[in-house]
C-alpha positions as CSV (number, residue, x, y, z in Angstrom):
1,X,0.0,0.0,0.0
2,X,1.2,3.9,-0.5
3,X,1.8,5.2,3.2
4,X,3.5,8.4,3.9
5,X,6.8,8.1,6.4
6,X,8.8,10.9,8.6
7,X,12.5,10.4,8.1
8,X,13.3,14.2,9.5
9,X,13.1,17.6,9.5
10,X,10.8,18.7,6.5
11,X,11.3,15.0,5.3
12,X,8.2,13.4,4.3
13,X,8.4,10.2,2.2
14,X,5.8,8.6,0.0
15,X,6.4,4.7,-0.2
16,X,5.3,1.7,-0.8
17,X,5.0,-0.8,2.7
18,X,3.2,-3.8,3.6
19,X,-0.5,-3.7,4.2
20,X,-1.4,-4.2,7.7
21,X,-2.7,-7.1,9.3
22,X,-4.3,-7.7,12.8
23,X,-3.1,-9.2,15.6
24,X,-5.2,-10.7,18.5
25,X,-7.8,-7.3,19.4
26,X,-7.1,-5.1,16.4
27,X,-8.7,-4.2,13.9
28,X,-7.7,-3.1,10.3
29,X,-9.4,0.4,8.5
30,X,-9.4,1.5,4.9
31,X,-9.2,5.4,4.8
32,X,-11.7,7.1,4.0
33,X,-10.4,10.7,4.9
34,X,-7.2,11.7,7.2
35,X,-7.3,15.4,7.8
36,X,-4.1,17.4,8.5
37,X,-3.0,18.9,11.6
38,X,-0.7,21.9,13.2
39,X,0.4,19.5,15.1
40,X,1.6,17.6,11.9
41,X,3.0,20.9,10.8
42,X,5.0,21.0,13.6
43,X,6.2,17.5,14.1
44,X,7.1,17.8,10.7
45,X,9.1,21.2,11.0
46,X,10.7,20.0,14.1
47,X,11.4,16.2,12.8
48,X,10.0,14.7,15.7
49,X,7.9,14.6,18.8
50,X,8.4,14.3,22.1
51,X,5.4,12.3,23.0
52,X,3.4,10.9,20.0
53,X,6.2,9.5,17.8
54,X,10.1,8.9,16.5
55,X,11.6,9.1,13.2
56,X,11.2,7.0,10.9
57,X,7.8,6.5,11.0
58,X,3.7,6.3,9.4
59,X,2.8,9.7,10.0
60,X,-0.3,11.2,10.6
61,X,-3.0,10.7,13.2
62,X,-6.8,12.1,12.1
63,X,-9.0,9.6,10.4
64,X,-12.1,7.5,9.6
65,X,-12.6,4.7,7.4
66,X,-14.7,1.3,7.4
67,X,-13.4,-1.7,9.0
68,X,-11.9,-4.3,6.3
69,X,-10.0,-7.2,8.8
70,X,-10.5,-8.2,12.1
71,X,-8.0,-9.5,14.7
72,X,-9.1,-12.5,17.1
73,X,-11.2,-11.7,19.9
74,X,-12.6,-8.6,18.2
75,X,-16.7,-9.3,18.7
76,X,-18.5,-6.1,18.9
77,X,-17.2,-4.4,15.5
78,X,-18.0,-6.5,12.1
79,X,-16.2,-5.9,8.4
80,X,-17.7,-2.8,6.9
81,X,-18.1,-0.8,9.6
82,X,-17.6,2.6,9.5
83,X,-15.9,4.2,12.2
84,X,-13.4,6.7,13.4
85,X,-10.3,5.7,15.8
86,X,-8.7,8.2,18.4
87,X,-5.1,8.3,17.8
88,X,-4.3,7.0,21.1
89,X,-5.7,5.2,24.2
90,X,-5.4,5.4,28.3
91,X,-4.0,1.9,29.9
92,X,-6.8,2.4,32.6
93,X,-4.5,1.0,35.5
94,X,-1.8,3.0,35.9
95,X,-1.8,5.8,38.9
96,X,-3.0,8.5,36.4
97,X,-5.9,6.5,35.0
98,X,-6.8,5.5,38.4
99,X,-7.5,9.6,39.2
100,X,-9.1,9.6,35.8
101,X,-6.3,11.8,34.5
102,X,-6.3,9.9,31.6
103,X,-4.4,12.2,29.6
104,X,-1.4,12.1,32.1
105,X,-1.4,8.1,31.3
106,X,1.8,6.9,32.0
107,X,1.5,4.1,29.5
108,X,-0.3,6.7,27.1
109,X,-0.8,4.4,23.4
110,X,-0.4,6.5,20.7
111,X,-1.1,5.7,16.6
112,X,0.2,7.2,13.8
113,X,0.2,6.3,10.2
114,X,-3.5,7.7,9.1
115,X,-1.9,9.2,5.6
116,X,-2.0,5.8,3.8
117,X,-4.6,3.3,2.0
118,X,-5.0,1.6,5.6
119,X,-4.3,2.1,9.2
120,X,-3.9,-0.7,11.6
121,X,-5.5,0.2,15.2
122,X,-4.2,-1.3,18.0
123,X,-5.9,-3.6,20.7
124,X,-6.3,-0.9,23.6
125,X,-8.1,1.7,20.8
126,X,-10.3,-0.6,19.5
127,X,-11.0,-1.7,23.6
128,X,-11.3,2.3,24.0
129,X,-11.4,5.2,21.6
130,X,-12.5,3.5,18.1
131,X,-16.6,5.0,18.1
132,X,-19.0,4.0,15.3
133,X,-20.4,6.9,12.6
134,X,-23.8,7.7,12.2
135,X,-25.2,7.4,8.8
136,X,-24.4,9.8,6.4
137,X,-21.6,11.6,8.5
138,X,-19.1,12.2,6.5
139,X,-15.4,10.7,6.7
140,X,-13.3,14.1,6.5
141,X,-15.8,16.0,9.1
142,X,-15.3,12.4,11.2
143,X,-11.4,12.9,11.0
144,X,-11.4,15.8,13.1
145,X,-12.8,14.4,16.3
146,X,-9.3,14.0,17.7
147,X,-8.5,17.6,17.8
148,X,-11.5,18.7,18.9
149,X,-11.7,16.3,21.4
150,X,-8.3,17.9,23.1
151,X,-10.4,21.4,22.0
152,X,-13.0,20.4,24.7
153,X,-10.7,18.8,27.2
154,X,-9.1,22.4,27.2
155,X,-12.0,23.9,27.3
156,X,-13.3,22.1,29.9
157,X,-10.0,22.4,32.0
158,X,-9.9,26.6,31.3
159,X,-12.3,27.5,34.4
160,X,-14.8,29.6,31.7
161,X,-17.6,31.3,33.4
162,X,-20.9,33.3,32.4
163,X,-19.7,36.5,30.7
164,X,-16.2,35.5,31.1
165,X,-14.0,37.3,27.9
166,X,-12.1,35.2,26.6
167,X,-8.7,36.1,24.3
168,X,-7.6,33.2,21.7
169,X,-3.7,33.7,20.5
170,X,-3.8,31.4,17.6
171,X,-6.3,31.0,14.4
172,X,-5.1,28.0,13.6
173,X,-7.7,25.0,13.4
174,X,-6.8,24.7,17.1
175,X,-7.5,28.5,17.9
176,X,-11.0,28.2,15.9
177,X,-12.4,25.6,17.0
178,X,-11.3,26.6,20.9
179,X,-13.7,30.0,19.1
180,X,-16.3,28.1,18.1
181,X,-16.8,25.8,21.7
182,X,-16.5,29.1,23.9
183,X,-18.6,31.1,21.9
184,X,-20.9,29.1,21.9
185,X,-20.6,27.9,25.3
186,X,-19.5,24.1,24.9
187,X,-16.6,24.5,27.8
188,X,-18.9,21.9,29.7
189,X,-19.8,19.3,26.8
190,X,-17.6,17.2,28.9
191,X,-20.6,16.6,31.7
192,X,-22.8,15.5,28.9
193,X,-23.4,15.0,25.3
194,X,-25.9,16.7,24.3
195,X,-27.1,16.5,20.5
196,X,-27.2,20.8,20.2
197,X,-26.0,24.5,21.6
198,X,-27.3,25.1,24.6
199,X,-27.4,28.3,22.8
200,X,-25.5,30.2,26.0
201,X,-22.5,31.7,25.5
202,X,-19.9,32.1,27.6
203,X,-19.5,35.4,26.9
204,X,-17.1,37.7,24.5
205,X,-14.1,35.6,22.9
206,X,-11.6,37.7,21.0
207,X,-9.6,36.2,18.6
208,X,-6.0,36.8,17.8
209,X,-4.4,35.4,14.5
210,X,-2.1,36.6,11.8
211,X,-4.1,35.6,8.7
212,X,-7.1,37.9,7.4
213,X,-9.1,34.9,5.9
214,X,-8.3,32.9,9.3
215,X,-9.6,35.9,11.1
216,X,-13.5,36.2,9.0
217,X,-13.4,32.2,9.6
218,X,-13.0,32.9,12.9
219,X,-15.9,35.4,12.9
220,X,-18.5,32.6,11.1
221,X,-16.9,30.4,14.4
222,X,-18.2,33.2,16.9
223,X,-16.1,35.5,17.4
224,X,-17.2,38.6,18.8
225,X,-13.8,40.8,17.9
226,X,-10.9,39.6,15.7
227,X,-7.4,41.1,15.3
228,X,-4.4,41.1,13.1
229,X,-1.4,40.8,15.7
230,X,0.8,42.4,12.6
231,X,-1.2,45.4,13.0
232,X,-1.1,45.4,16.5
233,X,1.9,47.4,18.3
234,X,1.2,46.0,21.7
235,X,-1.2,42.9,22.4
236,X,-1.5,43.2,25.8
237,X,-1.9,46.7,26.4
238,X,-5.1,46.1,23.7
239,X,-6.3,43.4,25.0
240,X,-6.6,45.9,28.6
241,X,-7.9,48.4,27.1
242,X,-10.8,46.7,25.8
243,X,-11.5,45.0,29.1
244,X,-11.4,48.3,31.4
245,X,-7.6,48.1,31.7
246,X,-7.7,44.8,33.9
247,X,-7.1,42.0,30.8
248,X,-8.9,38.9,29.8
249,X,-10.5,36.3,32.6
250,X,-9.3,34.0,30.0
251,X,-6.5,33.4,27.9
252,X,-5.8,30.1,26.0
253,X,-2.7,30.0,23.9
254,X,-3.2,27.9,20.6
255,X,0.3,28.5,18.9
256,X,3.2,26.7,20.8
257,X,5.8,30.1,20.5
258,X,7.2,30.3,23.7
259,X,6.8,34.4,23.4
260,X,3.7,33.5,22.6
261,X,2.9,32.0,26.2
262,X,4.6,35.2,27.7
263,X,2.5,37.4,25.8
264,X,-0.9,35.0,27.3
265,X,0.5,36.0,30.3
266,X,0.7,39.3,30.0
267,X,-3.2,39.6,28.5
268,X,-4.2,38.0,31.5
269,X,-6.4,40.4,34.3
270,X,-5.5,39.2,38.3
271,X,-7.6,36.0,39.2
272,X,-7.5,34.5,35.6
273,X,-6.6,31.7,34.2
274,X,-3.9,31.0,31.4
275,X,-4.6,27.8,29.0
276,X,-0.9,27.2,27.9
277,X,-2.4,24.5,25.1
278,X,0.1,24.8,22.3
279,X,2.9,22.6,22.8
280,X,6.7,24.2,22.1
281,X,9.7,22.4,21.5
282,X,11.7,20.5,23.6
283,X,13.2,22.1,26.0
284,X,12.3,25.2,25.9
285,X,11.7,27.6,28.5
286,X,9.7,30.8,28.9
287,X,10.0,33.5,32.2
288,X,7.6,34.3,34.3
289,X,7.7,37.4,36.3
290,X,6.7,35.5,39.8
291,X,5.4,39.1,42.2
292,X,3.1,39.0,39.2
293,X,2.2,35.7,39.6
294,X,1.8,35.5,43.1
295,X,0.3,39.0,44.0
296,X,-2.5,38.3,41.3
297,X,-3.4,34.6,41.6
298,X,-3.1,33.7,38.5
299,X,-3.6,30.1,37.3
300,X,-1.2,28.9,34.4
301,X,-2.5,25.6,33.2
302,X,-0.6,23.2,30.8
303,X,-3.5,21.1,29.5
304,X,-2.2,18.1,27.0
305,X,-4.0,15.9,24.6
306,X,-7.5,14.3,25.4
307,X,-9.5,11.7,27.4
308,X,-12.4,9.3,26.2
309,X,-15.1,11.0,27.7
310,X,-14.3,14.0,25.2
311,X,-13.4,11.5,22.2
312,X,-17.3,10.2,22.7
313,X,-18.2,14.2,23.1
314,X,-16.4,15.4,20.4
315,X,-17.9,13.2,17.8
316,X,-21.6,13.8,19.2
317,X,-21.0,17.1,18.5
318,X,-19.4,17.1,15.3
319,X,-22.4,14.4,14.3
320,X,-24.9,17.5,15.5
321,X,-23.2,19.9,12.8
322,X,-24.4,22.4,16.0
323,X,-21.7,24.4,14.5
324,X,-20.0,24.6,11.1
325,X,-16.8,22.8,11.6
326,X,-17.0,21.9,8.0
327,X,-15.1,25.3,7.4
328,X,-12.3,24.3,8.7
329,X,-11.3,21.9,5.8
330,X,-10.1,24.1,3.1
331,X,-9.7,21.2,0.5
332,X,-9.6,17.9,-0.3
333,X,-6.5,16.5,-1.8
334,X,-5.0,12.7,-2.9
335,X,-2.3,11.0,-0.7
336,X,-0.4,11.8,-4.0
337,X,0.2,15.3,-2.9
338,X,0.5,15.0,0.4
339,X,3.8,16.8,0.3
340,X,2.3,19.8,-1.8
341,X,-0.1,19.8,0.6
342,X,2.4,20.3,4.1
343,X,4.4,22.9,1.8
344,X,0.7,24.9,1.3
345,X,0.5,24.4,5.4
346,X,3.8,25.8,5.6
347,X,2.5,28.9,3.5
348,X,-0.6,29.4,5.5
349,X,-2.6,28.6,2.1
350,X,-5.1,26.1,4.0
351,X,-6.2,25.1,7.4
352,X,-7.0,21.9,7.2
353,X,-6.9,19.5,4.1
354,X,-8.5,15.9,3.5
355,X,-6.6,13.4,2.2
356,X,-8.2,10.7,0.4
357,X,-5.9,7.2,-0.3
């Protein structure tokens, strides 16, 4: 089959491999549609991960597909299934999954290899994370439940309240759809999963991004005010001036710059909290002025990755089409062109693209 490997830095390989087979548990997919991802963009920037995945490697971790082999002791999933997999999965018995921190699992599973004709998913997914679709969603709008599942688990971990404002550095597909769940108030979709918008906003987000066409996307996400950071001398000192000179009760930072964190900081009014989601390289560090921190309480939260609650959440919602996430995928592409494709990411051309086998 035609898969795509990471050898490096900006070095993304198109090759023929074996097709998978399963072992005892797994199950084999045919791809129907792997969407890309910033974090793909950066993992293949940077040449690596830290967490998810080493050199040489399948790359790629959004997708949905329909089941086409079965492992041994698979019985509640059948050939020609439809279904979207999670691209990793808790161990359930370590100390962390015992708290139900299931994204600090210290046997975290993860998969990559979703950019090829199939996609092997290991025992613990299947067990876990791989959900069913409902009829007529989709495969490319079914790809995207990953990322928005970490979308919610931020969201739910970013202490939003009633007419909280909210500031979004980022307008990536991360940054929108972090737009799109606060806007329209889906910070607690983790307590249930309901089929539609309660229809009550948090409050005012305001949305931060360096692209105009990002920016109006953001708008059709919710966005109640959306700004060019090139056009902006001093983020912060906006971001108080709109908010009666205290700053944001909110800031998530979608962008993984490390002056990007110090500048969430900054934006942030006493008593707030700070979502540091965007993950930076390895090793790096940022400072943090601490009479700031400690004289004005704030919270600084690293929140990482996502937990099965939010899988099951995310794709409830995304089934809804409560909101039109459908934007975010600026095109569809072969697996043919997958490198065109990272090279138009690079560029800022496209948000997201589906690749189709």
């Amino acid at each position: 089959m035609l898969a795509a490997l990471l050898y490096g830095q900006e070095d993304l390989r198109l090759e023929t491999v074996a097709e998978p087979t399963p072992a005892e548990g797994e199950v084999v997919i045919r791809v129907g549609a792997a969407t890309t991802c910033g974090t793909d963009l950066k993992v293949w920037r940077r040449g690596g991960h830290a967490r998810m995945l080493k050199p040489p490697t399948l790359f790629g971790h959004e997708a949905a597909g329909d089941i086409v082999a079965i492992g041994h002791g698979v019985t509640h999933w059948h050939v020609g299934d439809r279904v979207v997999a999670n691209n990793s999965a808790p161990c359930m018995t370590c100390f962390f999954c015992q708290k139900e921190e299931y994204s600090l699992c210290y046997n975290l599973l993860f998969n990559n290899g979703t950019f090829a004709e199939y996609l092997k998913i290991p025992a613990a997914i299947v067990q876990h994370n791989l959900l069913p679709l409902p009829d007529g969603m989709p495969y490319a709008l079914a790809s995207m439940t990953e990322p928005l599942a970490c979308v919610l688990h931020g969201a739910a971990r970013s202490n939003v309240k009633p007419g909280d404002r909210v500031v979004v550095l980022g307008d990536g597909a991360i940054g929108l759809m972090f737009v799109a769940a606060l806007a329209s108030g889906l910070g607690e979709w983790h307590h249930s999963q309901r089929s539609a918008v309660s229809g009550q906003p948090f409050g005012e987000v305001i949305l931060f991004g360096g692209s105009e066409q990002r920016l109006r996307l953001g708008k059709t996400l919710g966005a109640a005010k959306t700004f060019n950071y090139r056009q902006v001398e001093d983020v912060p000192a906006l971001v108080k001036s709109m908010t009666e000179g205290w700053g944001a009760d909110v800031v998530i930072e979608a962008t993984g710059v490390p002056s990007v964190w110090e500048m969430a900081i900054a934006c942030a009014r006493p008593g707030a909290t700070v979502n540091l989601f965007g993950g930076c390289p390895r090793d790096t560090s940022i400072t943090v002025n601490t009479e700031r921190l400690h004289y004005s309480e704030l919270t600084l939260k690293g929140v990482f990755h996502n937990t099965p609650t939010h899988v099951r959440a995310a794709l409830t919602l995304l089934a809804s089409r409560a909101l039109p996430f459908e934007h975010l995928i600026s095109e569809e592409q072969p697996l043919a062109k997958l490198g065109e494709v990272f090279e138009a990411m690079k560029q800022r051309q496209v948000v997201k693209v589906a690749i189709t086998p």
